[in-house]
N, CA and C atoms of all chains as a GROMACS GRO file, in nm:
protein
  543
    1UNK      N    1  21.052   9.984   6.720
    1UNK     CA    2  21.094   9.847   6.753
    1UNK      C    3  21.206   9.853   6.857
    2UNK      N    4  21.202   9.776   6.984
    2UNK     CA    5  21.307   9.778   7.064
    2UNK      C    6  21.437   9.690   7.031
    3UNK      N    7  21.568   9.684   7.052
    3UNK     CA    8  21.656   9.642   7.033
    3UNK      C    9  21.653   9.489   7.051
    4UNK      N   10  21.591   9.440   7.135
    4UNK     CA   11  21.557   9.264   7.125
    4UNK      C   12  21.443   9.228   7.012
    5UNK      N   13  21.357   9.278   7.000
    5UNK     CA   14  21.281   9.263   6.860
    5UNK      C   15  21.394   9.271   6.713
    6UNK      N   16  21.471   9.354   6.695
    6UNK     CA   17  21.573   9.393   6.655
    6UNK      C   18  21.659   9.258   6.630
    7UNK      N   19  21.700   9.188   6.748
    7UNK     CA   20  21.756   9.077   6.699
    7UNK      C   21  21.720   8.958   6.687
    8UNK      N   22  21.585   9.006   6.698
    8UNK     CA   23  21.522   8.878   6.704
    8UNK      C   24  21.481   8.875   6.548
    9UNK      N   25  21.455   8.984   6.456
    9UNK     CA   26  21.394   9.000   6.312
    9UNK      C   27  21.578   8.962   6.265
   10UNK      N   28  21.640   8.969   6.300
   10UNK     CA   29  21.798   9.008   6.232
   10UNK      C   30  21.803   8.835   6.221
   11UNK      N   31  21.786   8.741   6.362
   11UNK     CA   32  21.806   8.592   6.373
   11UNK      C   33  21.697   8.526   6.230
   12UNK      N   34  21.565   8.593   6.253
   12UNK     CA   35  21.467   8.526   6.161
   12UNK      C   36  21.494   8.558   6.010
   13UNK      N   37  21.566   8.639   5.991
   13UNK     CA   38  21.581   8.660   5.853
   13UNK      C   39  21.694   8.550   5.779
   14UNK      N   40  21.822   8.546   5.864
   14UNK     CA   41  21.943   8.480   5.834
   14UNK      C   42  21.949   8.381   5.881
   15UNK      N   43  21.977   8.243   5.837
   15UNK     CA   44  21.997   8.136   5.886
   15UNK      C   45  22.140   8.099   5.992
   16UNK      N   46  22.213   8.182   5.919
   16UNK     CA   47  22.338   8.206   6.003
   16UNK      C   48  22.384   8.357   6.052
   17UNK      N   49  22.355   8.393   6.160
   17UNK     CA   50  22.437   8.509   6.166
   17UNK      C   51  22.552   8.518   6.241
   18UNK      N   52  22.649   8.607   6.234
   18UNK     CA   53  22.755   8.680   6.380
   18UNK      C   54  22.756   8.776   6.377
   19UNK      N   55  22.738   8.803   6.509
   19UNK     CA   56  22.739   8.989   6.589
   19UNK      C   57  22.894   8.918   6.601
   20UNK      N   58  22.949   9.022   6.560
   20UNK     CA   59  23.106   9.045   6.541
   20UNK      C   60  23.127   9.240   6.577
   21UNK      N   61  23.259   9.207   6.578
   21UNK     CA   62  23.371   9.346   6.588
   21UNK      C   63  23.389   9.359   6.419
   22UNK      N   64  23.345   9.486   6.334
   22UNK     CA   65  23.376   9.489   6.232
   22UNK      C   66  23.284   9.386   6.145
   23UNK      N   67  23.309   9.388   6.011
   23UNK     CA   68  23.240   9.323   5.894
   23UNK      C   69  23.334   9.195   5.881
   24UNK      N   70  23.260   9.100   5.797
   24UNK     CA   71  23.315   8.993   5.753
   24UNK      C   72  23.452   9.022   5.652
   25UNK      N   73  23.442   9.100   5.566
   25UNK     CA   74  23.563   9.151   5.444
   25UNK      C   75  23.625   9.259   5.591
   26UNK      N   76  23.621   9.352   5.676
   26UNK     CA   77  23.713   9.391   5.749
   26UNK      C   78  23.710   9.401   5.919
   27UNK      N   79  23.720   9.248   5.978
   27UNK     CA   80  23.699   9.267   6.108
   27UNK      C   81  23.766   9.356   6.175
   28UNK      N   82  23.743   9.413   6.310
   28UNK     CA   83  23.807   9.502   6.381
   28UNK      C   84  23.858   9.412   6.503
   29UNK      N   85  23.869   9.278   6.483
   29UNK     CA   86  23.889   9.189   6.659
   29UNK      C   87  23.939   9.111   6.605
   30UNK      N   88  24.048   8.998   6.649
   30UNK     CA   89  24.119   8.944   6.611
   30UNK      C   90  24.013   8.826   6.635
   31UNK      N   91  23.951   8.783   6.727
   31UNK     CA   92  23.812   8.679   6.736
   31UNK      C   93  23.754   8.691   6.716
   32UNK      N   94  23.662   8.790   6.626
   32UNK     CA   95  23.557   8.830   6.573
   32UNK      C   96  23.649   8.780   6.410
   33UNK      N   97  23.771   8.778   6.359
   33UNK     CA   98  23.818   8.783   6.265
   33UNK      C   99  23.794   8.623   6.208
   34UNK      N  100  23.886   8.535   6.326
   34UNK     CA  101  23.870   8.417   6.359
   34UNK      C  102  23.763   8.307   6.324
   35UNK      N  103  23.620   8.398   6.337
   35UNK     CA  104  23.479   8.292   6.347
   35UNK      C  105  23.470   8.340   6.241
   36UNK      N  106  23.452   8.449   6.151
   36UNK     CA  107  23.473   8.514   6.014
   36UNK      C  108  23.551   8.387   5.941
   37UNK      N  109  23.655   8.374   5.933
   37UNK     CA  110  23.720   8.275   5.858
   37UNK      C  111  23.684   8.143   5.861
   38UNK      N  112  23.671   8.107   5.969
   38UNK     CA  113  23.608   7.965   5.987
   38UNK      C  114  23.496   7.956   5.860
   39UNK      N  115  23.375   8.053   5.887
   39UNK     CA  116  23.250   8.059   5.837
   39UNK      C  117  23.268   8.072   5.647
   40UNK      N  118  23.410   8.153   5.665
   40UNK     CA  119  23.410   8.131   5.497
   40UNK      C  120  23.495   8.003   5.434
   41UNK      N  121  23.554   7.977   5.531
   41UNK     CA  122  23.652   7.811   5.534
   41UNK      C  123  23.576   7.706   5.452
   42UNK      N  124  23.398   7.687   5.554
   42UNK     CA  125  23.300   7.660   5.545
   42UNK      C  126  23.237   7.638   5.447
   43UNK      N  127  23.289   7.754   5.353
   43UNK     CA  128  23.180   7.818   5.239
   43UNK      C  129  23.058   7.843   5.281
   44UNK      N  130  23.005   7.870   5.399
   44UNK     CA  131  22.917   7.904   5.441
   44UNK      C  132  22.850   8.060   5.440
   45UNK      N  133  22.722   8.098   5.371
   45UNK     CA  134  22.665   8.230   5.401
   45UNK      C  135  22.597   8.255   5.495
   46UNK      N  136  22.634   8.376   5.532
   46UNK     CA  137  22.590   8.405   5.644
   46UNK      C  138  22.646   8.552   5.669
   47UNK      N  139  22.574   8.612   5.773
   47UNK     CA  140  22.493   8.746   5.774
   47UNK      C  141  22.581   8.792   5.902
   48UNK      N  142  22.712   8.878   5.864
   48UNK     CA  143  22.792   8.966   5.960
   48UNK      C  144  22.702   9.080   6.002
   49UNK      N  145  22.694   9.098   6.146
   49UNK     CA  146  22.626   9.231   6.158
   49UNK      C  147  22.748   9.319   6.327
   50UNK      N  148  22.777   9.405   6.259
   50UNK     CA  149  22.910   9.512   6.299
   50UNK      C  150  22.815   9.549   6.426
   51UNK      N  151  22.818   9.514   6.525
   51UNK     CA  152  22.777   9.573   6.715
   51UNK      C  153  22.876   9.726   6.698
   52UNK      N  154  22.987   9.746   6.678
   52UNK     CA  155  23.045   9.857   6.682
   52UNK      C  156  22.956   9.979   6.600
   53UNK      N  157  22.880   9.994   6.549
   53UNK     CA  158  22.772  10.067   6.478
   53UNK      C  159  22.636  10.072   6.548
   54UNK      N  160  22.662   9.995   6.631
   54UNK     CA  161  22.505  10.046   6.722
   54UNK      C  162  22.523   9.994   6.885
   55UNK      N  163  22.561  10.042   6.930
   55UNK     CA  164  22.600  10.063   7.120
   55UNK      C  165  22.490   9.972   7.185
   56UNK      N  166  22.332  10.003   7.116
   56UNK     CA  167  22.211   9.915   7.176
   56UNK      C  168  22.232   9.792   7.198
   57UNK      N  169  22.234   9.759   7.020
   57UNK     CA  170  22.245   9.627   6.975
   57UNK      C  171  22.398   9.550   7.102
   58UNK      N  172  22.495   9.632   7.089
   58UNK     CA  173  22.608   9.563   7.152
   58UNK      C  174  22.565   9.513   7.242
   59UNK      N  175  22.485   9.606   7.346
   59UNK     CA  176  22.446   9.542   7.489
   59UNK      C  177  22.372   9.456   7.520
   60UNK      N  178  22.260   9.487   7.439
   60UNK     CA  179  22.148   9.365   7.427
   60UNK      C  180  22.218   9.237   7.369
   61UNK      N  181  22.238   9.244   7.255
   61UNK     CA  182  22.259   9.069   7.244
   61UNK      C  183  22.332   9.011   7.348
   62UNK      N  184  22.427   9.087   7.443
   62UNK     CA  185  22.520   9.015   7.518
   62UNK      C  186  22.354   8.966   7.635
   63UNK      N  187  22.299   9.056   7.661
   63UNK     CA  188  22.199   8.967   7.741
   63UNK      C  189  22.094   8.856   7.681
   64UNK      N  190  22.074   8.892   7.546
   64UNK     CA  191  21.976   8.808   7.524
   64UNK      C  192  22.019   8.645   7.484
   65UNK      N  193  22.200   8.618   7.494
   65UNK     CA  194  22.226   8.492   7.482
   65UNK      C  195  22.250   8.479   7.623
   66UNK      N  196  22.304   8.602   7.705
   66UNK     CA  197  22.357   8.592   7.824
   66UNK      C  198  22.478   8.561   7.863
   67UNK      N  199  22.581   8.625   7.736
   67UNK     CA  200  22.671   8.560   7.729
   67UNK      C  201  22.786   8.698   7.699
   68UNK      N  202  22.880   8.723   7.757
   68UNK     CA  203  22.950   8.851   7.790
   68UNK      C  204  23.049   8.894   7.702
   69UNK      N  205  23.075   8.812   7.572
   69UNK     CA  206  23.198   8.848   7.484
   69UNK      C  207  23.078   8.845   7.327
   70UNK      N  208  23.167   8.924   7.263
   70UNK     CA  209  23.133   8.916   7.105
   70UNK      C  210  23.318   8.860   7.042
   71UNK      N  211  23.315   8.813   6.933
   71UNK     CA  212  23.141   8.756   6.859
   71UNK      C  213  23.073   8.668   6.912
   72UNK      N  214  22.940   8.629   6.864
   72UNK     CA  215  22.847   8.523   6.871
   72UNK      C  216  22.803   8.521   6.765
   73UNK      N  217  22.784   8.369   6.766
   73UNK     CA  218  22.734   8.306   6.632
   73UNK      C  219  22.593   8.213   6.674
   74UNK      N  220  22.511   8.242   6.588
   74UNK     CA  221  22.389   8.156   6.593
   74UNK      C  222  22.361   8.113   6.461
   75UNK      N  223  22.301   8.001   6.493
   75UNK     CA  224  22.225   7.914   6.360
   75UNK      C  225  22.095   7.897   6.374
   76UNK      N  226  22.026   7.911   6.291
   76UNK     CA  227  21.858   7.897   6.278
   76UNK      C  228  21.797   7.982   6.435
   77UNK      N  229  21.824   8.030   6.432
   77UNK     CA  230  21.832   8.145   6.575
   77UNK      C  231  21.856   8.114   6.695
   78UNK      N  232  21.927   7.975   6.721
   78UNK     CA  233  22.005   7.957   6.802
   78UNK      C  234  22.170   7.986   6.831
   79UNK      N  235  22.186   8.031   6.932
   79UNK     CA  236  22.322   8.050   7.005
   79UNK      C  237  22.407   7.961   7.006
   80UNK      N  238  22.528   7.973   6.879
   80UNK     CA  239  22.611   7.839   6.899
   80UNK      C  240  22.737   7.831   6.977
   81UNK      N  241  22.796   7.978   6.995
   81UNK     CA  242  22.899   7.954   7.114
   81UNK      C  243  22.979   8.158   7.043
   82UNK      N  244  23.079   8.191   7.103
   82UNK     CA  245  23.201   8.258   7.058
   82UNK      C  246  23.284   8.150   7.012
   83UNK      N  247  23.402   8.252   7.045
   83UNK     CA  248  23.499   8.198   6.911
   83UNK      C  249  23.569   8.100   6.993
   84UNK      N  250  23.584   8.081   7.117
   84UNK     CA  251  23.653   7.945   7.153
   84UNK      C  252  23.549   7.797   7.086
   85UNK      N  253  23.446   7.848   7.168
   85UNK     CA  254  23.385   7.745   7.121
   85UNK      C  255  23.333   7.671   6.957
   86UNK      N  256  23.321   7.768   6.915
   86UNK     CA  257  23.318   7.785   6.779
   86UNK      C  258  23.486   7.716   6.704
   87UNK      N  259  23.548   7.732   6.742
   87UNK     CA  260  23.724   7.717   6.698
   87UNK      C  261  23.727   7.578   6.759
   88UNK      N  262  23.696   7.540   6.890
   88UNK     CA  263  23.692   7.339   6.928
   88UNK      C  264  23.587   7.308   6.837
   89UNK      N  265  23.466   7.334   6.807
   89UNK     CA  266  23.324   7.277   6.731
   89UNK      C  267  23.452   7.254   6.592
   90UNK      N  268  23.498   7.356   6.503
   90UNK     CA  269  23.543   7.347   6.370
   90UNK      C  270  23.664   7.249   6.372
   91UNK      N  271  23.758   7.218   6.487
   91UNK     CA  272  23.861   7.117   6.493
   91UNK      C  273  23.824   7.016   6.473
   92UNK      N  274  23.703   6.990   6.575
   92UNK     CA  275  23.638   6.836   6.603
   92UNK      C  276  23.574   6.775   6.475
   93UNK      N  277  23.537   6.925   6.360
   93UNK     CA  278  23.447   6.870   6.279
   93UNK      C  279  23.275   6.902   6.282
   94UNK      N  280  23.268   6.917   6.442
   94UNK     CA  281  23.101   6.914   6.503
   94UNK      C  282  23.073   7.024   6.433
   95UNK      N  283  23.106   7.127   6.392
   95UNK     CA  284  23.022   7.253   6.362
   95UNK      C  285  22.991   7.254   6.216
   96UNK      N  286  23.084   7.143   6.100
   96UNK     CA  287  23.052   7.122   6.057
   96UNK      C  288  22.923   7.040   5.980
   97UNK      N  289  22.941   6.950   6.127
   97UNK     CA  290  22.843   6.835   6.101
   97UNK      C  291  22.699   6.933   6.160
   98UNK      N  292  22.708   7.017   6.254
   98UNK     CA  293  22.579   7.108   6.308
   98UNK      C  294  22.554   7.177   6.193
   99UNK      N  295  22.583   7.245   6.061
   99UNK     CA  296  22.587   7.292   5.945
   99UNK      C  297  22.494   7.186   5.853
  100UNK      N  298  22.525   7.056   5.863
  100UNK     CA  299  22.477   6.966   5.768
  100UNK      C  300  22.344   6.950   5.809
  101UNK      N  301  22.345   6.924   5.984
  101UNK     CA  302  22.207   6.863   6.062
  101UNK      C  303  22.126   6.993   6.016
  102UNK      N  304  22.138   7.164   6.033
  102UNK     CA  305  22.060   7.237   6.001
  102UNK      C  306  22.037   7.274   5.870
  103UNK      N  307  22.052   7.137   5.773
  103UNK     CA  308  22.071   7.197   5.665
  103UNK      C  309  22.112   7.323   5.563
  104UNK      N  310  22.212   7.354   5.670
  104UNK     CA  311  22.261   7.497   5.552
  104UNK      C  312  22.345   7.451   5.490
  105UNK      N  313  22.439   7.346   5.451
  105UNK     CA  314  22.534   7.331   5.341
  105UNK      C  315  22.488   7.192   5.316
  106UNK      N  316  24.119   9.895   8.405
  106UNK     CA  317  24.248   9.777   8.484
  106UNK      C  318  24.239   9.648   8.444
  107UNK      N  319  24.332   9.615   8.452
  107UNK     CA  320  24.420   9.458   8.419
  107UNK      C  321  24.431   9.420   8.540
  108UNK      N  322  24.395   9.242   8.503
  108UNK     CA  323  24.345   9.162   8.605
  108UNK      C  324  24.463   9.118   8.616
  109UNK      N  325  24.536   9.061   8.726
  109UNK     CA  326  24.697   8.925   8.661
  109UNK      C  327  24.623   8.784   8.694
  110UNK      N  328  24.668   8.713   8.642
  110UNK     CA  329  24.680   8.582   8.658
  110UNK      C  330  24.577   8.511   8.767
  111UNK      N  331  24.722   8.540   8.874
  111UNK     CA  332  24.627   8.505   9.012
  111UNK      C  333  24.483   8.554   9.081
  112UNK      N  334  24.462   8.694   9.016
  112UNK     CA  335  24.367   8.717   9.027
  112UNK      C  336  24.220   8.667   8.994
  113UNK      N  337  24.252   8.624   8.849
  113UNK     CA  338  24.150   8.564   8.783
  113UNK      C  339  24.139   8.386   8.824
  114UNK      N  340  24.248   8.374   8.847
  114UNK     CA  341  24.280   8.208   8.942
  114UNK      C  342  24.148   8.230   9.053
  115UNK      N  343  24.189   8.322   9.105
  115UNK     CA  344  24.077   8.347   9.218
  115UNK      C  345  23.973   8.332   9.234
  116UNK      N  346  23.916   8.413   9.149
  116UNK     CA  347  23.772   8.421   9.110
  116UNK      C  348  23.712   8.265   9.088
  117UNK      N  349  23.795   8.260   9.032
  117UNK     CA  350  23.717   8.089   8.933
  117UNK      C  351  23.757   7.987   9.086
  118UNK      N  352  23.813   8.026   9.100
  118UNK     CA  353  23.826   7.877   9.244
  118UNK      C  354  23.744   7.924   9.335
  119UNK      N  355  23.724   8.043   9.346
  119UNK     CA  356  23.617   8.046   9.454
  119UNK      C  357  23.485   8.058   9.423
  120UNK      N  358  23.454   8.048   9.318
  120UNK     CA  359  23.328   7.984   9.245
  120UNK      C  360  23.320   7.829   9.205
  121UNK      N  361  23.433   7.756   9.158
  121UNK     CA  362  23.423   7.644   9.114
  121UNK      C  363  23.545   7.588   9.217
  122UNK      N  364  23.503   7.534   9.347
  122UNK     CA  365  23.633   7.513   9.412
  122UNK      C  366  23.739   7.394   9.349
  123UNK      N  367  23.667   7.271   9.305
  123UNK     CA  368  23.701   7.142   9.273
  123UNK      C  369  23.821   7.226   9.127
  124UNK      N  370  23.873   7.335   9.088
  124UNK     CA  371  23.860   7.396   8.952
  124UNK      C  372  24.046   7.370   8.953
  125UNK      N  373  24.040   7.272   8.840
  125UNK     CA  374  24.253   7.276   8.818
  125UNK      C  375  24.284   7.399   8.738
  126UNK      N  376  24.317   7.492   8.742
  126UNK     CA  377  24.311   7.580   8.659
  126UNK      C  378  24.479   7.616   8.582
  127UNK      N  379  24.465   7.634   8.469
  127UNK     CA  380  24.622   7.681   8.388
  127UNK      C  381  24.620   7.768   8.297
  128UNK      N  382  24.666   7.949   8.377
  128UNK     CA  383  24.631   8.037   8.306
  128UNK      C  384  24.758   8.067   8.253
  129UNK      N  385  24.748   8.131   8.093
  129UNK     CA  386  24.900   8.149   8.044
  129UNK      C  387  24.847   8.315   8.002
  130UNK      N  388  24.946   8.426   8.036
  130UNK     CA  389  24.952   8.563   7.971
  130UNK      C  390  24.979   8.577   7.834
  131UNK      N  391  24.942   8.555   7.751
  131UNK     CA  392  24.939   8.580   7.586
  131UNK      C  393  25.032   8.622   7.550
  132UNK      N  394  25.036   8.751   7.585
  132UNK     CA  395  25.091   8.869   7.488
  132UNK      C  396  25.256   8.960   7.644
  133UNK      N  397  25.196   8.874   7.758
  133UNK     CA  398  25.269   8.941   7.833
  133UNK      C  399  25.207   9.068   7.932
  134UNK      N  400  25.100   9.152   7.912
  134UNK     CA  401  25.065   9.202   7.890
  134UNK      C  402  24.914   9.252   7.984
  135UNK      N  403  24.903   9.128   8.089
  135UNK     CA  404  24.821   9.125   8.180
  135UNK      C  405  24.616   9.137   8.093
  136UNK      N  406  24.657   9.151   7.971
  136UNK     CA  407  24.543   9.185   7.929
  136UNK      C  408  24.444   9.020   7.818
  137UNK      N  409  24.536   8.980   7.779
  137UNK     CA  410  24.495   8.834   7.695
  137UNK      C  411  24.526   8.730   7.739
  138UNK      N  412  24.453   8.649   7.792
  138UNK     CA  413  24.482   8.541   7.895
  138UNK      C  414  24.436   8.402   7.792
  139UNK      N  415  24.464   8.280   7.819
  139UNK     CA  416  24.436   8.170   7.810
  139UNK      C  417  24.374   8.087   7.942
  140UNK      N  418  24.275   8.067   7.946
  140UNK     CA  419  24.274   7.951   8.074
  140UNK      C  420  24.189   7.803   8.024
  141UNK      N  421  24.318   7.728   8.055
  141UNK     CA  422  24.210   7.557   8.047
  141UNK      C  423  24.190   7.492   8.195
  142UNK      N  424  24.078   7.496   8.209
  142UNK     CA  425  23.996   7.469   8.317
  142UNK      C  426  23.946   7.329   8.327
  143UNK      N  427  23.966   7.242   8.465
  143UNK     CA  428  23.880   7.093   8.478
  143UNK      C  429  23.826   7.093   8.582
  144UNK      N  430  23.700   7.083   8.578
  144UNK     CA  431  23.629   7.114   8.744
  144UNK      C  432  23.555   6.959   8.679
  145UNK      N  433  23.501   6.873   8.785
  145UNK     CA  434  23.360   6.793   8.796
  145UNK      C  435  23.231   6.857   8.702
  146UNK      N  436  23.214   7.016   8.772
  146UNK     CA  437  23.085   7.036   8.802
  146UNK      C  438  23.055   7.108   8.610
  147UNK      N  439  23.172   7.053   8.519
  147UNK     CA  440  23.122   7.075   8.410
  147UNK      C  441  23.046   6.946   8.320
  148UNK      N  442  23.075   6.858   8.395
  148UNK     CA  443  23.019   6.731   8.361
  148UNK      C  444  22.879   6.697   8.315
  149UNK      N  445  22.807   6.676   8.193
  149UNK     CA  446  22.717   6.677   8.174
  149UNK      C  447  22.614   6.811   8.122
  150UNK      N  448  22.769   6.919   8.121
  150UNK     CA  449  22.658   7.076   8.063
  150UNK      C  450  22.766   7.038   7.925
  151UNK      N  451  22.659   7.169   7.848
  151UNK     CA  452  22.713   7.201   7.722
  151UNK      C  453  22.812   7.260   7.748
  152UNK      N  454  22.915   7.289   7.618
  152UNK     CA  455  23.006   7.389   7.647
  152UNK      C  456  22.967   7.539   7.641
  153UNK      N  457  22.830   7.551   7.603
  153UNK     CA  458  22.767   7.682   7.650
  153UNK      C  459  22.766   7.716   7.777
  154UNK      N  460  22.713   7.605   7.838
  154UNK     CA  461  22.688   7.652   8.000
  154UNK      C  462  22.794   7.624   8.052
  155UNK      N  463  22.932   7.527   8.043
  155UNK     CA  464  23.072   7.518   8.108
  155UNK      C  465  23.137   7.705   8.088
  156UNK      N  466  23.131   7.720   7.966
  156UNK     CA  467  23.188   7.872   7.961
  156UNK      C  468  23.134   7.974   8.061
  157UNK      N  469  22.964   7.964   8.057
  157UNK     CA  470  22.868   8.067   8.135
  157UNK      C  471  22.932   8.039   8.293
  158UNK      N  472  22.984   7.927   8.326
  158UNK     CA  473  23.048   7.913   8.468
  158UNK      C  474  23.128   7.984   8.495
  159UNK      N  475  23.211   7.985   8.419
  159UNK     CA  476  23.365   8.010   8.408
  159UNK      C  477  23.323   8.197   8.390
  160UNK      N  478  23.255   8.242   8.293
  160UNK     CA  479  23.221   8.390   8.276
  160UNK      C  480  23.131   8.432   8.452
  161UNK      N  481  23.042   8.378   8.503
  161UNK     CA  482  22.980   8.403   8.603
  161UNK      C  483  23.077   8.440   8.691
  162UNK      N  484  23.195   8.295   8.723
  162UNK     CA  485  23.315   8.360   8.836
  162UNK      C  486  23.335   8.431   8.837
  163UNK      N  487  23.384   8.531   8.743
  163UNK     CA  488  23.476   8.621   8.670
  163UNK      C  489  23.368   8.773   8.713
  164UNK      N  490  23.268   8.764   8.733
  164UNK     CA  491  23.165   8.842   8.806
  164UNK      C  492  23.213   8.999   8.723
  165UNK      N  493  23.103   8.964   8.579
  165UNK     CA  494  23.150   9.056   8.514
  165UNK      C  495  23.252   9.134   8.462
  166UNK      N  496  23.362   9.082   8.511
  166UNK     CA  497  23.482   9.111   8.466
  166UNK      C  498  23.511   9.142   8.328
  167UNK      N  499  23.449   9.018   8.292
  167UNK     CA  500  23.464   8.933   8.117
  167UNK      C  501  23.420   9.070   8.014
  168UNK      N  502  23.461   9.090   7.929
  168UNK     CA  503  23.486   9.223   7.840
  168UNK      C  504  23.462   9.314   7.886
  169UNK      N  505  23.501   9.350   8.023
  169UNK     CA  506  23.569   9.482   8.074
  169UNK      C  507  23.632   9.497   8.153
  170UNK      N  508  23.720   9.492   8.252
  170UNK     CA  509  23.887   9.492   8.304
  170UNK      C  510  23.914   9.373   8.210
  171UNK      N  511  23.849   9.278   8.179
  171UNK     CA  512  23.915   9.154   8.130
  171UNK      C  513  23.885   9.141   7.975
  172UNK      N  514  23.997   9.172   7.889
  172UNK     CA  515  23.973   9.203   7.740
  172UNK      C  516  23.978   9.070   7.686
  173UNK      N  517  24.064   9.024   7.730
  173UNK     CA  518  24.012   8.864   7.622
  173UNK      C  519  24.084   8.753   7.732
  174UNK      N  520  23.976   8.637   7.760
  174UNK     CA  521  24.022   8.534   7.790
  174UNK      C  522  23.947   8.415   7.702
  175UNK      N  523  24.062   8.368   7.680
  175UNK     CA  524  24.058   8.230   7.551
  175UNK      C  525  24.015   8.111   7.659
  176UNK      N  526  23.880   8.051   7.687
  176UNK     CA  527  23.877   7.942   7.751
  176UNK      C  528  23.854   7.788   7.699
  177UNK      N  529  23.924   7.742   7.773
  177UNK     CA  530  23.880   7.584   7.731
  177UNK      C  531  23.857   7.491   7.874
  178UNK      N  532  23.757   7.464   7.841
  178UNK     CA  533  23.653   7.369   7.965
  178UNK      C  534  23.695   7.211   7.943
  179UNK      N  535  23.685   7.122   8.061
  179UNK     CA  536  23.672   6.991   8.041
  179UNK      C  537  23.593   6.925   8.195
  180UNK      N  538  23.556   6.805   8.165
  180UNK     CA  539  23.528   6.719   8.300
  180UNK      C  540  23.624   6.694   8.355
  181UNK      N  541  23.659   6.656   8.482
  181UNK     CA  542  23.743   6.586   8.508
  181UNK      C  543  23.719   6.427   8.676
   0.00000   0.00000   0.00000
């Protein structure tokens, strides 16, 4: 299986995931730490997967959202932003309310 | 290498000319930047694609000479 199949089975399995720096219980990035907390703020589950454990995976997802920083967070296998965006979505409320619309909480 | 300030000012204005830009150094440190950005030409994109602007200027820069920039987009 190539590394985009890879995240593409990783998106279809989890309703929520983040390619993060480090695990959810011990990030290694202070913004990878950040969208971590939010997500448990949330009470939300969802599926940390550590890029620092596989070099492939790191590179590829940055192309397959096209988007040049980790973390990233997706819902129902869409791309919902990094951690800026992710951090305005949770102020405003919206990421909450994008949580409700995809029915995960 | 570490980008400064003006450097990264650069980039983004000469990609987004209309672009007010206000970058602050974090940590001091040339390496963690803040920038809040108001160009026109974000008007009407997501803040997916306002960021992808702002990362495009930056012409790969973005997680490598450039370790973290905190952005925030608006219309103006």
């Amino acid at each position: 299986m190539d590394t985009k199949d890879k995240i593409k089975e990783i998106l279809n399995k989890n309703d929520v995931c983040l390619f993060m720096k480090g695990t959810p219980d011990s990030p290694q990035c202070g913004f990878s730490m950040a969208v971590s907390n939010i997500l448990k703020h949330l009470n939300i589950t969802f599926e940390g997967i550590n890029i620092l454990e596989d070099q492939s995976l790191r590179e590829e997802i940055k192309n397959y959202s096209d988007w040049p920083t980790i973390p990233q967070l997706y819902i129902k296998g869409e791309f919902v932003g990094g951690c800026d965006i992710v951090k305005e979505m949770f102020e405003s409320q919206e990421l909450k309310k994008l949580f409700e619309a995809k029915g995960i909480v | 290498m570490a980008l400064s300030a003006a450097e990264i000012k650069k980039l983004i204005v000469d990609s987004i000319p209309d672009a007010t830009i206000e970058i602050k150094d974090l940590m001091g440190d040339s390496n963690h930047y803040s920038a809040k950005i108001s160009s026109k030409v974000f008007i009407g994109l997501s803040k997916i694609e306002q960021h992808k602007l702002v990362y495009k200027s930056l012409k790969g820069k973005m997680g490598n000479e450039l370790h973290a920039l905190s952005i925030t987009t608006e219309g103006k």
